[in-house]
C-alpha positions as CSV (number, residue, x, y, z in Angstrom):
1,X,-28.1,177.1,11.6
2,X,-28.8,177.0,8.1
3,X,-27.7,180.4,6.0
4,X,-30.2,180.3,2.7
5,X,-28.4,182.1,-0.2
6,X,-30.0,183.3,-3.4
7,X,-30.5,180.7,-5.5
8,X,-28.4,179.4,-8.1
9,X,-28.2,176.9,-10.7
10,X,-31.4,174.8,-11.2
11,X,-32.9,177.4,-8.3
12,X,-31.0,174.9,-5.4
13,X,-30.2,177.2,-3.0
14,X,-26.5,177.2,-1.6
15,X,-25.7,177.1,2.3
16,X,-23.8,177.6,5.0
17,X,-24.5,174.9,8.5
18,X,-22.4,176.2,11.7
19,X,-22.0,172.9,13.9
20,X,-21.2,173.7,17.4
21,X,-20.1,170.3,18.5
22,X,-17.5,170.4,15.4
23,X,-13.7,171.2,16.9
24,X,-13.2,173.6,14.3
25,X,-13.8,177.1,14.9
26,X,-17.1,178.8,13.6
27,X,-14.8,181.3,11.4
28,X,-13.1,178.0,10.0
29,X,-16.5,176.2,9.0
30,X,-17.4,179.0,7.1
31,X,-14.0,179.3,5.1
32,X,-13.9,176.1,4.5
33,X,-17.6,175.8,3.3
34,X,-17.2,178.8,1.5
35,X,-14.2,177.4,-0.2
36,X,-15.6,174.1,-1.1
37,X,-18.5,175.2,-2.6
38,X,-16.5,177.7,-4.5
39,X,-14.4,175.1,-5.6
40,X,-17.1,172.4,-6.5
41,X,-18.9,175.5,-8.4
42,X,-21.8,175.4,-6.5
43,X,-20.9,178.8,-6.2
44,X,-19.8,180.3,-9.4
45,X,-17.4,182.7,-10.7
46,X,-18.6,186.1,-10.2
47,X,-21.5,185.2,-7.3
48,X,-22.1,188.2,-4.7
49,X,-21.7,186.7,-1.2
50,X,-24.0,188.2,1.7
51,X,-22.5,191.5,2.8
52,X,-20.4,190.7,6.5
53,X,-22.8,192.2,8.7
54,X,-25.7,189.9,7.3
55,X,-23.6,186.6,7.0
56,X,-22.8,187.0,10.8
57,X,-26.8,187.9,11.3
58,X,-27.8,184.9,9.3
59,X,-25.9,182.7,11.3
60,X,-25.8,183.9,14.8
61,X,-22.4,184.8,15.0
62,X,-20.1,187.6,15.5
63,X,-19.8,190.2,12.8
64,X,-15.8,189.7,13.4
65,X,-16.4,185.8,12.9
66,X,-17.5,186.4,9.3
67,X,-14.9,188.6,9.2
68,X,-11.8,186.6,10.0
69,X,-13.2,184.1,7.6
70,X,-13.7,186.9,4.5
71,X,-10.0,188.2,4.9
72,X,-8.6,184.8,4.9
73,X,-11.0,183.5,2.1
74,X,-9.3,186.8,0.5
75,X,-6.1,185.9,1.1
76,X,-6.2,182.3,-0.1
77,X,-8.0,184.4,-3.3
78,X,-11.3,182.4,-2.8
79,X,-13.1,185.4,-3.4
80,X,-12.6,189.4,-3.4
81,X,-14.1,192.5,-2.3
82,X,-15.0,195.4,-4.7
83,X,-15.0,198.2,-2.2
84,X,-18.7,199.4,-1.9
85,X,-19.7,197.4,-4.8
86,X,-19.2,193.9,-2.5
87,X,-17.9,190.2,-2.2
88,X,-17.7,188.2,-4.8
89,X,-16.2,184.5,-5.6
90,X,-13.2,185.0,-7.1
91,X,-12.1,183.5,-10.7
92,X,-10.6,179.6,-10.5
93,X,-8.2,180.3,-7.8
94,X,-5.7,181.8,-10.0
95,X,-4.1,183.7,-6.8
96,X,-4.6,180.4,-4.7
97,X,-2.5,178.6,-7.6
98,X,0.3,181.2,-7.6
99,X,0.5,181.2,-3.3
100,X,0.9,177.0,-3.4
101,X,3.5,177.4,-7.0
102,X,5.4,180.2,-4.5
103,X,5.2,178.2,-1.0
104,X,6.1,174.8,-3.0
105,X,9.3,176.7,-4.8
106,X,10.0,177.5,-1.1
107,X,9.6,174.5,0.4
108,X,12.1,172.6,-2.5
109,X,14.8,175.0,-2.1
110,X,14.9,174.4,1.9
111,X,14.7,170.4,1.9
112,X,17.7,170.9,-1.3
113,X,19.6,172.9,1.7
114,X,18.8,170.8,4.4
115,X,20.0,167.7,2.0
116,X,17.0,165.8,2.1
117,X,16.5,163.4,-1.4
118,X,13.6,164.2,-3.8
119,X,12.4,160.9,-2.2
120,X,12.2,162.2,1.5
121,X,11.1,165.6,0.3
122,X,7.9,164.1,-1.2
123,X,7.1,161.5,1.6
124,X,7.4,164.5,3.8
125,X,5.2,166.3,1.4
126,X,2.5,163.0,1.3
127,X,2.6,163.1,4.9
128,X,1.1,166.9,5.5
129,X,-1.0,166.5,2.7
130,X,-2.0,163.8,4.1
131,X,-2.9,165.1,8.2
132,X,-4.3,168.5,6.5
133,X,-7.0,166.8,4.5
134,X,-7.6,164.4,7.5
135,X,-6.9,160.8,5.2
């Protein structure tokens, strides 16, 4: 189910496809999508996303659906709401840089105490990397 955007850049429109045969969750697809497309700039810094309640409409799915998927989108700081004003796409990730920068400081201090070498630590680090971006 296609969602048709306004248009931007060279008038393309931008959107969203919900595959039901996919094993990831309907809320997951449209994070992700809306992530990647933030990220590639296909949706730029400062775009208004469709309110919750017309995403969900647009798509066939349930308003909490689009939901779940806004809040974590907001979390990751993909994008961010403006009270009554709406949802936009966030600037470059900053907040998503500082959450990794945090988790990553986090993640070094534990593998020091747990007396794995910088070596291990990084083939361990390879290896998620590596099953979360399915390569």
């Amino acid at each position: 189910m296609p969602l048709i955007f306004r248009p931007v850049r060279d008038n393309r429109p931008v959107s969203l496809k919900i595959r039901i045969e996919d094993s990831a969750p309907p809320y997951e697809q449209v994070r992700a999508q809306i992530s990647e497309q933030a990220r590639s700039g296909a949706l730029p810094v400062g775009y208004r996303l469709p309110t919750v309640r017309g995403l969900a409409e647009s798509l066939g799915l349930a308003v909490n659906t689009v939901a779940k998927a806004y809040r974590a989108l907001e979390n990751d700081g993909v994008i961010e709401t403006r009270g009554r004003n709406g949802t936009f796409v966030a600037a470059a990730g900053s907040a998503a840089v500082r959450e990794a920068s945090s988790a990553a400081q986090a993640y070094a201090e534990r593998v020091r105490r747990l007396g794995l070498t910088e070596e291990e630590a990084l083939a361990a680090v390879r290896d998620a990397l590596r099953a979360a971006y399915g390569e």
